[in-house]
Structures are given as structure tokens and as C-alpha cells.
VEXDREN-2710 file (C-alpha; in Angstrom, 1 decimal):
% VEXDREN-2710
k/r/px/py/pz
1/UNK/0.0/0.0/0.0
2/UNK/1.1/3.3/-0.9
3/UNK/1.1/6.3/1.7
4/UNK/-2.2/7.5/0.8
5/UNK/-4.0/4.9/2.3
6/UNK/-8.1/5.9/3.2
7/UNK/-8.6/5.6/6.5
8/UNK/-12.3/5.7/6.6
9/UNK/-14.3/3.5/3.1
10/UNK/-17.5/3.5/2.8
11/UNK/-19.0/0.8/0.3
12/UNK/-21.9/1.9/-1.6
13/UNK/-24.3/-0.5/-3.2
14/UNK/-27.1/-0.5/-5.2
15/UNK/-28.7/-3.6/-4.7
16/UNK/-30.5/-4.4/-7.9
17/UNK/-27.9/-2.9/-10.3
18/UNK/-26.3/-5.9/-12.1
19/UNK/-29.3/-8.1/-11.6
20/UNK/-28.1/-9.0/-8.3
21/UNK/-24.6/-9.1/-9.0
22/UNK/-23.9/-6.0/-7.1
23/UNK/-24.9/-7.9/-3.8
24/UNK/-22.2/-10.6/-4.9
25/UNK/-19.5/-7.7/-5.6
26/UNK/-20.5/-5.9/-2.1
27/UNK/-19.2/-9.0/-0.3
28/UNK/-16.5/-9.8/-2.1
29/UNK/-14.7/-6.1/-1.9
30/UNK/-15.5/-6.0/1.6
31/UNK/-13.4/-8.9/2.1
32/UNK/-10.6/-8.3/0.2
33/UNK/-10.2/-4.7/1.2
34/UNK/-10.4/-7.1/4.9
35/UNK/-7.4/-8.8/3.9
36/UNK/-5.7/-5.8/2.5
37/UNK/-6.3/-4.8/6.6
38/UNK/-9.2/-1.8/5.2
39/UNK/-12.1/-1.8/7.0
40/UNK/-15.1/-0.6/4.8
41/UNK/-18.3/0.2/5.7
42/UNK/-21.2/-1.2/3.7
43/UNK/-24.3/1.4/2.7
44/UNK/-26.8/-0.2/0.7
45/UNK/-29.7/2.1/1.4
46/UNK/-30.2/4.5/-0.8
47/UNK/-28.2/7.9/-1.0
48/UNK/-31.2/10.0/-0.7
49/UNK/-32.9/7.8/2.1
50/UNK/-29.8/7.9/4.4
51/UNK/-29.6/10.3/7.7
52/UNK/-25.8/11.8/8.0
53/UNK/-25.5/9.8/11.0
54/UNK/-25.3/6.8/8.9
55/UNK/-22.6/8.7/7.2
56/UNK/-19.1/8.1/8.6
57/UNK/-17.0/11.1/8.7
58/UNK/-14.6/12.0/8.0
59/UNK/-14.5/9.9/4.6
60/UNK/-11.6/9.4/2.6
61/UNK/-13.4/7.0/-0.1
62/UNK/-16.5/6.1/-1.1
63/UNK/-17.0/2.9/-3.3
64/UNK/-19.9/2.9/-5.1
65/UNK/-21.2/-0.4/-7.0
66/UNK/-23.6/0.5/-9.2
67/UNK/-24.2/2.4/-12.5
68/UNK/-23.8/5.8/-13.4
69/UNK/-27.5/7.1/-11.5
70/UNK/-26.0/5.4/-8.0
71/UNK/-22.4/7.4/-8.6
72/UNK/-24.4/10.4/-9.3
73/UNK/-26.9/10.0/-5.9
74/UNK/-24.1/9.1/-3.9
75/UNK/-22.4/12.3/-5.0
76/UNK/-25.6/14.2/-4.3
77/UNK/-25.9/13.0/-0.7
78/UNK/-22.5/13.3/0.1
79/UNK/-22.1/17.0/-1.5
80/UNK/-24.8/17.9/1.5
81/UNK/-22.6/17.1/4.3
82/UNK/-20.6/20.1/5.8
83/UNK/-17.4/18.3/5.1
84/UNK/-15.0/18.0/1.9
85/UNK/-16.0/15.4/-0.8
86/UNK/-14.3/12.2/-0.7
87/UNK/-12.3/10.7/-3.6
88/UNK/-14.7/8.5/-5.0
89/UNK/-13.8/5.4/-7.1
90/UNK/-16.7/3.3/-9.2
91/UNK/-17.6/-0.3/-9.6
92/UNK/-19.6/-0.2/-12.4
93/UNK/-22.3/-3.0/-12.3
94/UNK/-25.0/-0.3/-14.7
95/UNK/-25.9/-0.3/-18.4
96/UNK/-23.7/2.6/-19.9
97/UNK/-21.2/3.0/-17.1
98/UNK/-20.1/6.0/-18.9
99/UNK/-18.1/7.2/-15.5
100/UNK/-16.0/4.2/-15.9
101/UNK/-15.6/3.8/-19.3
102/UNK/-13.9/7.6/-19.1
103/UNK/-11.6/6.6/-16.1
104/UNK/-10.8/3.4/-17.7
105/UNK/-11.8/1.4/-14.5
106/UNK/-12.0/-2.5/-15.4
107/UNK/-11.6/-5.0/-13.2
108/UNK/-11.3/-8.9/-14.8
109/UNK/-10.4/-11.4/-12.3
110/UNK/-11.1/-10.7/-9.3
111/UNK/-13.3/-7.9/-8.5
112/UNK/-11.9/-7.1/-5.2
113/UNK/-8.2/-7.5/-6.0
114/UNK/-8.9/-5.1/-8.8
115/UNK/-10.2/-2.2/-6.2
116/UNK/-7.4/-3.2/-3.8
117/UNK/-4.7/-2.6/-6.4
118/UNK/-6.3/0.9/-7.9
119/UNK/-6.6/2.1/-4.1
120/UNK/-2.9/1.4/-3.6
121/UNK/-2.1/2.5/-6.9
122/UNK/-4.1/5.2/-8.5
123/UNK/-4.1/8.5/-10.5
124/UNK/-6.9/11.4/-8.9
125/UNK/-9.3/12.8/-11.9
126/UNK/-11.1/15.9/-10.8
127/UNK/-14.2/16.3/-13.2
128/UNK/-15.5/19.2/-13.5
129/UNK/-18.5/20.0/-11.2
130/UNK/-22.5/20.6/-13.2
131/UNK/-25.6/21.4/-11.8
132/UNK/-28.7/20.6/-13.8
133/UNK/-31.6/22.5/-12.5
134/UNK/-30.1/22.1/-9.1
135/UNK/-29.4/18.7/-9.5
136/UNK/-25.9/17.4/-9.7
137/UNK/-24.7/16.6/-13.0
138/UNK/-21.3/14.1/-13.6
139/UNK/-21.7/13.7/-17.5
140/UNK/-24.9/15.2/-19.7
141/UNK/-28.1/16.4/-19.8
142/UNK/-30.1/16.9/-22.7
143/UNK/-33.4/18.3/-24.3
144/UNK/-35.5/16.7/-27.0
145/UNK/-35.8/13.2/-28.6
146/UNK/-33.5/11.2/-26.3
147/UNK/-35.1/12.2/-23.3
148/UNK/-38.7/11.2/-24.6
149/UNK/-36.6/7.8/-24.5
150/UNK/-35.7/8.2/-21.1
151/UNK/-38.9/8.9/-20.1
152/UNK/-41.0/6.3/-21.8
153/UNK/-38.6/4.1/-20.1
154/UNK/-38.9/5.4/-16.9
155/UNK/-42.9/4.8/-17.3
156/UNK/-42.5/1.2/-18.4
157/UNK/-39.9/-0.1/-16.4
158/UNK/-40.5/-2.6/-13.6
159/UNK/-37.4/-3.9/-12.8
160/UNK/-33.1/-3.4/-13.8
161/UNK/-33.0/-2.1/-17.2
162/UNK/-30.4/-3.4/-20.2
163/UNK/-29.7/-2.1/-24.0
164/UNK/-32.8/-4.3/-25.1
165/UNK/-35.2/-2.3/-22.7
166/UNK/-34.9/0.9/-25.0
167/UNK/-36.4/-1.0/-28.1
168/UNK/-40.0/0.1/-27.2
169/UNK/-39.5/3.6/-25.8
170/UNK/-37.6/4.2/-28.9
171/UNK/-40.4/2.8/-31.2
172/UNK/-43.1/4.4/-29.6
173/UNK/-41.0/7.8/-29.3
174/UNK/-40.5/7.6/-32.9
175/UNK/-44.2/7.0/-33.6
176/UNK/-45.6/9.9/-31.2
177/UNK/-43.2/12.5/-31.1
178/UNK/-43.5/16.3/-31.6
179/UNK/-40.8/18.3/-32.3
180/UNK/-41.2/22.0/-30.7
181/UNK/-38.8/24.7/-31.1
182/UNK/-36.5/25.3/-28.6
183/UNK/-34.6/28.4/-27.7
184/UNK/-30.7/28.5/-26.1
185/UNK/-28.5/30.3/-24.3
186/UNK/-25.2/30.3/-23.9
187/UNK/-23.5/32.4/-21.4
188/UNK/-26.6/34.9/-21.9
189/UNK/-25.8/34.8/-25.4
190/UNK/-28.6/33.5/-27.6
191/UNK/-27.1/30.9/-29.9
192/UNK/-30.7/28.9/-31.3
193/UNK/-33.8/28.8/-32.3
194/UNK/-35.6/26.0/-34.0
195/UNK/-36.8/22.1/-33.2
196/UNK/-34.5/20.3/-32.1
197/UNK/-32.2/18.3/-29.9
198/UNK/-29.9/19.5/-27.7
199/UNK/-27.1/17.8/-25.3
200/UNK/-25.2/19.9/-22.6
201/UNK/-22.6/17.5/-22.0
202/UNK/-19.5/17.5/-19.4
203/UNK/-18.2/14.1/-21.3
204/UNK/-17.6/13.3/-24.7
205/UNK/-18.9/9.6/-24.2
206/UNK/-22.8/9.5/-24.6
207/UNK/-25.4/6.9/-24.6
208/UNK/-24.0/3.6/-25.2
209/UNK/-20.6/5.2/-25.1
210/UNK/-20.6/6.9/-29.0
211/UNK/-19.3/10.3/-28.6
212/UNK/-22.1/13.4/-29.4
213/UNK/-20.3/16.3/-27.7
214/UNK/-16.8/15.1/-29.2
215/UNK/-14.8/17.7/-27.8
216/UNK/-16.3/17.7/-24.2
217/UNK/-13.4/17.6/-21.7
218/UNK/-14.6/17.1/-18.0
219/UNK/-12.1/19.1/-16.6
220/UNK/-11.5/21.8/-18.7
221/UNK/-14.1/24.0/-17.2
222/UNK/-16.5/24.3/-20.0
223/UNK/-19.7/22.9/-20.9
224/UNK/-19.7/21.7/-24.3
225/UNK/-23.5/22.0/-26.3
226/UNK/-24.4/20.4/-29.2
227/UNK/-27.6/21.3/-30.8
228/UNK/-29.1/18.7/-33.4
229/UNK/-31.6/20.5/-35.7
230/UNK/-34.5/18.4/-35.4
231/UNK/-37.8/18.2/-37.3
232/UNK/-38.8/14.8/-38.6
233/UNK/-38.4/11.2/-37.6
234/UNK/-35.9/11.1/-40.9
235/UNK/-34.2/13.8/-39.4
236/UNK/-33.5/11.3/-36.0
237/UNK/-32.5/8.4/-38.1
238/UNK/-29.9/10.7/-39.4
239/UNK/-28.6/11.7/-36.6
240/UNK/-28.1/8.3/-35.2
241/UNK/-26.4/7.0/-38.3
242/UNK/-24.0/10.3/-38.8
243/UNK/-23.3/10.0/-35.1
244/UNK/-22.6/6.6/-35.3
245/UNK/-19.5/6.9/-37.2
246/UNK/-18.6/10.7/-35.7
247/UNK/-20.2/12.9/-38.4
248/UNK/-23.1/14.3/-37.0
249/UNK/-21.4/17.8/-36.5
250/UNK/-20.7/18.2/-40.5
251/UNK/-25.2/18.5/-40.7
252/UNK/-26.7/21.2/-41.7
253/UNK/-27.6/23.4/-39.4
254/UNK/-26.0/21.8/-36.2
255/UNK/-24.8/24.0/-33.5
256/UNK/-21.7/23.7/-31.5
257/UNK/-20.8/25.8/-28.4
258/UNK/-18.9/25.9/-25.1
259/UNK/-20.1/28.0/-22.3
260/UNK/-20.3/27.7/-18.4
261/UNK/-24.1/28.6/-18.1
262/UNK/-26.6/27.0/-20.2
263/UNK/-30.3/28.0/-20.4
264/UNK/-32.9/26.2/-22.8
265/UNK/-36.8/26.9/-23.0
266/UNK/-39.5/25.7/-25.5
267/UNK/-42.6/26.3/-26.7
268/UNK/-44.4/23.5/-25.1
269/UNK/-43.1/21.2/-22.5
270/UNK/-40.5/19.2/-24.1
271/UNK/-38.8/15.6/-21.8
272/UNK/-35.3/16.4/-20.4
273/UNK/-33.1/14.1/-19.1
274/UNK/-30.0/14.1/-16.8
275/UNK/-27.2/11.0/-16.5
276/UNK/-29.7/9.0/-18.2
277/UNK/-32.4/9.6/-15.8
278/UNK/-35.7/11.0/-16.4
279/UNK/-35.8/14.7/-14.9
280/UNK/-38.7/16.9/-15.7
281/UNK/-39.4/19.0/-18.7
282/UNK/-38.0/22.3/-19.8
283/UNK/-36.6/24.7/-19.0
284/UNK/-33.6/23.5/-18.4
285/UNK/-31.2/25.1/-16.8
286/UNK/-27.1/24.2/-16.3
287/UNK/-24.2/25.0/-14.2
288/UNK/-20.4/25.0/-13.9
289/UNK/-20.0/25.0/-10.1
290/UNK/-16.7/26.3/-9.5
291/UNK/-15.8/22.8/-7.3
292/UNK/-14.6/19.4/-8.9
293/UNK/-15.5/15.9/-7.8
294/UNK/-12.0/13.5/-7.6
295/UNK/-12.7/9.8/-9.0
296/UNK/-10.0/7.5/-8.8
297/UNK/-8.9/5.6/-11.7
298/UNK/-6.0/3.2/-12.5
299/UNK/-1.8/5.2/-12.4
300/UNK/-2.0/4.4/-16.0
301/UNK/-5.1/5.6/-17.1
END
């Protein structure tokens, strides 16, 4: 172990992420970070639903198994106590584990050995720090068709989701959706008007992990916005096949900016969506907070 060993771990877990398997990884960490002579404490309420008493502090590290909504609650909670963040390093057991996917956090073999060796040798990544209608924010948010997705999955959903559980959302997005103008600012300086969608992101990987906002750095202290001129169901195809291979920025008519304040309003309510979660309808509003949340991710990475 190096000599920036965590005194105080807490182990969050989600318990349904990974169809169970999160359980299964919550047991085995805890005992090989009890071997590696770290005590952790387990958490597997959830973020929101915990009292700070059931918080130890100080905390050094939190562990969070889960996908990228559980990293993003545990940061919530945590960013409420009246004591500094802890570094933070993920376990990915989610759909898009977008979060890990940029740190480059894999773990084959054996799960626990894996967190062991990134806690005794690790590089610190501060992302930068968004706030999405007062809601934290670790990698986009966005306006317009995706979100419909999000929240046609959110409404049939009854249990962990996978890639196959936005066939129908899609389909039935595709078959009902209206597409309203919407109208942006960047920095207070109005940049669009028109249908379409429009992604606010903090990281270049989106979705399944194709980039949309291909510049976005997460800690360059910008938001990066991409809006996707939007009218028809031909015009969502295209965008799905240009992005695809990393040409969706050479459209007509698409809009690319960087800004610390984003504000978007519409005509009519249109879905919005944050980390891949459902979250209200316009307007939408984002934030560059002038603080950055440290994740942990392999020396090498």
C-alpha cells in the first residue's frame, strides 16, 4: 500500500444494479479490502434515504457499486454534508457506465483484488463539477428526442433495465413525437432557435458510449453544447447514423458551443433528461459549479 491509504471506506451498493450481482461484488470487496487490513463500511440504502449519521465522517473514499445514477446519488448525498467530498472510485455494475468507461476502471479477475490494487495505486481525476436544475450533474443532460426515450422508459420499467429495454421507448418515441422549437443560451448569449435536440454535455462519451459532444473535456471547465436540428423522424434516423461513425457535427444546421451557463426553453413542455435519468421537462437550466468531484482511476489511465 502506498502512503495515501483511506482511512475511513464506505462501500456503496445498489442492490438491484447488475441483476443481483452487485450484492455478490458488495461481499467480495469488503473482504478483500479485509485482507488488504481496510475496514469498509457497507451502505446499501439508498443515498437520498440515508440520515448523515449513517454517514461516517470524516471519509476518505467512497466505493460505489452501481451504475452511473447510483455514482451520481451518492455524490448528491454526500455533497450535502458540511465536510470535503471524498475521492470517489466506481464499480460499475450499470448499463452505460459512462463514468468508468472515461476513467478506464475494469476489473477482470477478481473484482476485489482489482479495487485493492487501484486504491494502492491510483491517478486522482477531478471532473468538473454541473448542476442541472439544481441537480448534480457528472456527465450530460439533454433536451428533445432522447429524453422522450428516457422517459418512456422510466414509465414502463419494472425492474433493472439493459440495452434491449430501449427497443419500445424508442419505437413508440418515434411514432408519437412532436418536435417544438426550442430556444438557447449560452453564457446569456442566444445561440438557437428551431426544433430540435440539444445535449449539454460534461463528457464526450454519450449513450451507449458513442461520442455526441466530441470535444467535451470534463475538466476543462466548460460545458460543451451540441444542438441537433431536429424536425422529422428522418431527421433522428440521421442523426443516429452520422453519429454513429462521428459525423453528426458536418449536418446542416447543427450548432456547436462551449459555455459555463446553459439555459434552454421551449414552446411547449418538451422531456429532459439528466445522466440518463428522467428529470422533468423544460426549461432546463445548467451549471459549472466552481468545485470538482475527484474519482479514482487506474496510475496508467
Amino acid at each position: 500500500m502506498s502512503s495515501d491509504v483511506p482511512r475511513t471506506i464506505a462501500v456503496f451498493a445498489n442492490p438491484s444494479a447488475g441483476q443481483g450481482r452487485a450484492t455478490r461484488a458488495l461481499r467480495g470487496v469488503l473482504g478483500r479490502l479485509a485482507e488488504a487490513g481496510l475496514y469498509a463500511q457497507p451502505i446499501t440504502t439508498h443515498p437520498a434515504a440515508l440520515a448523515d449519521e449513517d454517514i461516517p465522517r470524516p471519509l476518505d473514499l467512497a466505493i460505489v457499486i452501481g451504475g452511473d445514477g447510483t455514482v451520481r446519488s451518492v455524490v448528491e448525498r454526500l455533497s450535502q454534508l458540511p465536510v470535503a467530498l471524498p475521492k470517489i472510485l466506481v464499480v460499475s455494475m450499470g448499463t452505460a457506465n459512462l463514468i468508468s468507461q472515461y476513467l478506464k476502471l475494469a476489473f477482470p479477475g477478481h473484482l476485489g483484488h482489482g479495487v485493492v490494487q487501484t486504491i494502492a495505486n491510483h491517478r486522482v481525476h477531478h471532473l468538473d463539477w454541473v448542476e442541472a436544475n439544481g441537480n448534480t450533474c457528472l456527465m450530460m443532460a439533454s433536451v428533445g428526442f432522447d429524453a422522450h426515450v428516457v422517459h418512456e422508459l422510466t414509465h414502463q420499467r419494472t425492474g433493472p433495465i439493459h440495452l434491449l429495454s430501449y427497443v419500445l421507448p424508442t419505437l413508440k418515441t418515434l411514432a408519437t413525437m412532436r418536435y417544438p422549437v426550442i430556444d438557447v443560451w449560452v453564457d446569456k448569449a442566444h445561440v438557437f432557435t428551431g426544433p430540435a435536440m440539444a445535449v449539454v454535455a460534461n463528457l464526450d462519451v454519450y449513450g451507449t458510449g458513442f461520442p455526441m459532444a466530441i470535444h467535451a473535456r470534463p475538466d476543462d471547465g466548460l460545458l460543451d453544447v451540441c444542438l441537433l436540428p431536429m424536425r422529422s423522424v428522418f431527421d433522428v434516423m440521421e442523426v443516429a447514423a452520422t453519429a454513429l461513425v462521428g459525423e453528426h457535427l458536418e449536418r446542416e444546421g447543427v450548432i456547436y458551443a462551449r459555455g459555463t451557463h446553459v439555459r434552454i426553453t421551449a414552446e411547449a413542455p418538451v422531456a429532459v433528461q439528466v445522466d440518463g435519468d428522467a428529470c422533468g421537462f423544460t426549461p432546463l437550466e445548467v451549471r459549472l459549479l466552481a468545485r470538482q468531484i475527484p474519482f479514482l482511476g487506474p496510475a496508467g489511465g
